[in-house]
Each structure stands twice: as structure tokens, then as C-alpha cells.
N, C-alpha and C positions, 0 to 999 in steps of 0.2 A: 117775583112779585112786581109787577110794572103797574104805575101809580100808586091812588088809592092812602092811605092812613101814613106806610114808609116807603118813599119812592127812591131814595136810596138805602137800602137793604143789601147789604152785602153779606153773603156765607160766606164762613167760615172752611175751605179747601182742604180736607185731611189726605196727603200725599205719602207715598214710599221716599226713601232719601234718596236715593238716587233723582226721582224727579224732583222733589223741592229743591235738592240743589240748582236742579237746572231753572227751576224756573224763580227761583233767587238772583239767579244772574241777570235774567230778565227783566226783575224786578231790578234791579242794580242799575243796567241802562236804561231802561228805561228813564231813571228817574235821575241821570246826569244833566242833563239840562235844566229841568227845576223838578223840585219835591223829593222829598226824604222819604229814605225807607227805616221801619222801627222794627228791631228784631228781639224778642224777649224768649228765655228759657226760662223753664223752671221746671221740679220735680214731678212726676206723674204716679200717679197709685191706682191712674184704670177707673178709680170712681168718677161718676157723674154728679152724685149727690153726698153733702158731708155729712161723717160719719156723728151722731149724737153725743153730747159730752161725758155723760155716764158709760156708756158702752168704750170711748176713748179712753178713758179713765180705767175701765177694767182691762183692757185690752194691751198685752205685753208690749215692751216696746222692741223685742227680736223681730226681724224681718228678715224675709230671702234676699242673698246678693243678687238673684238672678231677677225677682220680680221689678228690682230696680228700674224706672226709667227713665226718661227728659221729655219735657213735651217744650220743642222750639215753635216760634209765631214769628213772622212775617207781614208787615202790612205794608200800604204803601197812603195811612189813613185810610182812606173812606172809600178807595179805587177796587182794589185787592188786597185778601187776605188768602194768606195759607199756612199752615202747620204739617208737623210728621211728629213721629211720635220713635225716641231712640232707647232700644233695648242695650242693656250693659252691654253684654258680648259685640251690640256696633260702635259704641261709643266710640274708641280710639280711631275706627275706620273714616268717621264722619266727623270728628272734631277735627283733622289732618285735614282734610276735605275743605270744612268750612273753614278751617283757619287760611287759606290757599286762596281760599274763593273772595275773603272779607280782605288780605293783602292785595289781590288784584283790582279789588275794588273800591278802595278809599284813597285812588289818589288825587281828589278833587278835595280832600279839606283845604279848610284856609287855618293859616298857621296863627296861635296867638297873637297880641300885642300886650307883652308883659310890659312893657315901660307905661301904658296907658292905665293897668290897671295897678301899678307901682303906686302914681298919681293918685289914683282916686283913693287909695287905702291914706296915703300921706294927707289927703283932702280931709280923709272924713276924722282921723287923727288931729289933726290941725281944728276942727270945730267942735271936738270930746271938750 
């Protein structure tokens, strides 16, 4: 969608892991010189639309191990966004993966300054 009501519209990229890894990486440098990348997990149940409270309420709380999954996201803000979606059985393959990917990648933090905010806690102590 170019112009018009949202001229920045960005979709949302549903990927295989093997490619979202890769192009996380990307994401990664790309964004070493300035801009953050935000990565969030969380549970996935395949739904689009949430399930009604009564029907929740009847409804056991057994589930399959296998239906299990994670749905990870990717953005870099408002530039790029991508997601994959990981079934149990990949889990271990791609947590390995990404945890590999997230140590080769974080070595631009900047290190605390505990003594600064030693200070300010003593500061705000001192005016209680």
C-alpha cells in the first residue's frame, strides 16, 4: 500500500526457520550502526480469533504435546517485521540455533554503570 490513509504499513513476514534465522541476521546488522531489533516469543494455539469464555470454561484443560507451539517475532520497529512459527518436535533444533545466533550478535551492548545508579537509589533514600 503506497501512500494514501497508512503510508507506512508494514506486514507482517510468516517465514520457515531456517529462513527467519537467516534473515534475523540481517536484521542483526543491519541494525549495528543505529536501531534496535525487538524479538518476542510467545505460545501459539493456531487460533486467529479468541476462543469465547463460556465455551473456555467448558472446555478441558488436556492438550496434545505435539499441538504445542511458539510463535517468535522479529522487528526492527516500523522498517521490518518477520515471524516463524516452531512446532515441539523443532524446538531444541532452533532454540540451539537461535541461542548461537543471539551470542554472535550482542556484542555491541554497553555495559552498566552500577556505581551511578548506587548514587541515585542513596539520593532518593537521603530525600524519603
Amino acid at each position: 500500500m503506497t501512500g494514501g490513509r497508512f503510508p507506512s504499513l508494514v506486514v507482517m513476514v510468516l517465514l520457515e526457520n531456517d529462513a527467519f534465522l537467516t534473515e534475523l541476521t540481517r536484521m542483526f546488522s543491519k541494525s549495528k550502526t543505529s536501531g534496535s531489533v525487538f524479538l518476542t516469543m510467545k505460545k501459539y494455539s493456531g487460533r486467529t480469533k479468541p476462543i469465547p469464555r463460556r465455551a473456555a470454561a467448558a472446555k478441558s484443560d488436556a492438550s496434545d504435546v505435539e499441538s504445542n507451539k511458539c510463535l517468535v517475532r522479529a522487528t526492527t520497529g516500523r522498517k521490518k517485521k518477520i515471524s516463524t512459527i516452531i512446532s515441539s518436535k523443532d524446538l531444541i533444533k532452533f532454540q540451539m540455533a537461535y541461542a548461537n545466533l543471539l551470542k554472535a550478535n550482542m556484542d555491541g551492548l554497553k555495559k552498566r554503570d552500577k556505581r551511578s545508579q548506587r548514587d541515585k537509589a542513596k539520593k532518593r533514600k537521603a530525600t524519603q
